[in-house]
N, C-alpha and C positions, 0 to 999 in steps of 0.2 A: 681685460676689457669686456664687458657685459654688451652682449648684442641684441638690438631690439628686436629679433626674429624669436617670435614662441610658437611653440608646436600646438599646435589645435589639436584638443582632446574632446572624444565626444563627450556629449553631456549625459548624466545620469538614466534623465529618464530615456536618454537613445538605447547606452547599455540595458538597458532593465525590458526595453521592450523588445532589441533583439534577442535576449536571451529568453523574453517570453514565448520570440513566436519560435524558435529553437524547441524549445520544451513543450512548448502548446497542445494538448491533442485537439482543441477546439479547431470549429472552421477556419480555413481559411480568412486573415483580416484583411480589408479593403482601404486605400483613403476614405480619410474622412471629406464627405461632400460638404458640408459647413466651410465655408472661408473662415480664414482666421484673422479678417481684417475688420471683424465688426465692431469697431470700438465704438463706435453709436449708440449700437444695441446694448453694449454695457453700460453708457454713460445714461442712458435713460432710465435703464434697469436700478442703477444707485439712487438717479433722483426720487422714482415712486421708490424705491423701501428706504428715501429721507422722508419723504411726504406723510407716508400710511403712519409711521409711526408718531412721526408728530401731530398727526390729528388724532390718533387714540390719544395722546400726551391731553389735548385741548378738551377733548371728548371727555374724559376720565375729571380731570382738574372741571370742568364745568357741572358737571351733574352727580358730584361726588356723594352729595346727598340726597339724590333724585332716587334712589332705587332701596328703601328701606327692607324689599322682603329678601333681597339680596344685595347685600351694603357691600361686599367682596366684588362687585362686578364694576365699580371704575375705579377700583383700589388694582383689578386686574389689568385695565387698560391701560395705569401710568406705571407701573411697573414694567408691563409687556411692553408700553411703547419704549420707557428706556432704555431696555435691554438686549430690546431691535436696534435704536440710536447704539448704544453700545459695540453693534457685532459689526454694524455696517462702519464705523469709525477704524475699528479693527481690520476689517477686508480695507480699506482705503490707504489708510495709515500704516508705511513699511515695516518700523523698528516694533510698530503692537504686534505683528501679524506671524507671530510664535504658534507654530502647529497646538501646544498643550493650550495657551489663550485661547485661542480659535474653537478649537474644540470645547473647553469647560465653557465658555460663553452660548456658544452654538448651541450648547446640549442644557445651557440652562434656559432660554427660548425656545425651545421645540416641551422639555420640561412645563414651563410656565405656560405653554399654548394648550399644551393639554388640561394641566389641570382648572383652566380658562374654561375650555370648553366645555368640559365637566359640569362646572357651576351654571354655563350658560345655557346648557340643552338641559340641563334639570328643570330649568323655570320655559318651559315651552309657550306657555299660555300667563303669563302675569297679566295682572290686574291693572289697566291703563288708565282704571278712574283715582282723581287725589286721594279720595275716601276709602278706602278699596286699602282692606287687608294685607293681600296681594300686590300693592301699588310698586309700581317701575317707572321709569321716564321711556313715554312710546320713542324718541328719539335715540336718547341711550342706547333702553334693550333693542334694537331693532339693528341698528347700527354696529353694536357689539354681534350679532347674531351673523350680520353678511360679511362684515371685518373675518369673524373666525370660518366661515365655511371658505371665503377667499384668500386666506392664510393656506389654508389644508388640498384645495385646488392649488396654487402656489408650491407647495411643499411638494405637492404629487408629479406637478411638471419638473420640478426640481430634480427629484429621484431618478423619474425615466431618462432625464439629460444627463443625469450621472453615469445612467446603465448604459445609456449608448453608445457613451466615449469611449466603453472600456472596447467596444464591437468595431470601431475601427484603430487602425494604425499611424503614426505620425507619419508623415510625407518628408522623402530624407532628401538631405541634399543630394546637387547633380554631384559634387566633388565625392570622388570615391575614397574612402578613409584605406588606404595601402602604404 
């Protein structure tokens, strides 16, 4: 006869972090003061990086011909936007959201943003007349310009919220594991 009683085992990351702070020579770690009930903050977070990317998608598909001294700069915005649509599909989506996925996809948008931006900071000053050598669409390139510095702000808040997590500790249950 099989009994519905199971023994609660802790979880992974509980083991892994008492045995970090066991070993730790680092400071002493504290709770972390962030709640962890902010599912708000994450559900609006998913909408703008549905949003952003789908307006490089439009941005890119509309002016695809607007920028002949550099024809790679909304060839970069519909690729970057899908690849963004793509990672954010992957963060949402259970059964896609395989550490290896996650990763090569991750690392091929951070990939493509760079060499995005590349392209884009080389043409600092393009020519916004039709005639003009030089010629860009002033919408495009300008657009494509605050997209990628707002990308790289993004990425940077990103980081430090990565560093911080590791600075505090999870907050354990009141049940004593004995």
């Amino acid at each position: 006869m099989r009994s519905n009683y199971k023994l609660s085992q802790p979880k992974l990351e509980d083991q892994i972090d008492a045995v970090w702070e066991q070993y730790s020579l680092d400071a002493p770690r504290m709770p972390n003061p962030i709640p962890g009930h902010t599912q708000s903050l994450r559900r609006i977070c998913i909408v703008i990086h549905m949003i952003l990317p789908l307006i490089k998608i439009i941005f890119g598909a509309r002016y695809v011909q607007d920028c002949p001294t550099n024809d790679w700069l909304p060839r970069y915005m519909l690729i970057g936007g899908f690849l963004q649509i793509c990672f954010v599909i992957i963060l949402i989506y259970k059964p896609f959201r395989e550490p290896f996925v996650l990763t090569a996809v991750g690392l091929a948008v951070f990939i493509w943003m760079i060499i995005a931006s590349i392209n884009i900071f080389v043409e600092w000053k393009p020519d916004f007349f039709l005639g003009g050598w030089r010629y860009c669409n002033k919408n495009l390139f300008y657009f494509t310009f605050f997209v990628s510095i707002a990308e790289y702000i993004i990425c940077s808040v990103l980081i430090v919220y990565i560093c911080t997590q590791f600075a505090y500790r999870k907050e354990r249950d009141t049940v004593s594991l004995v």
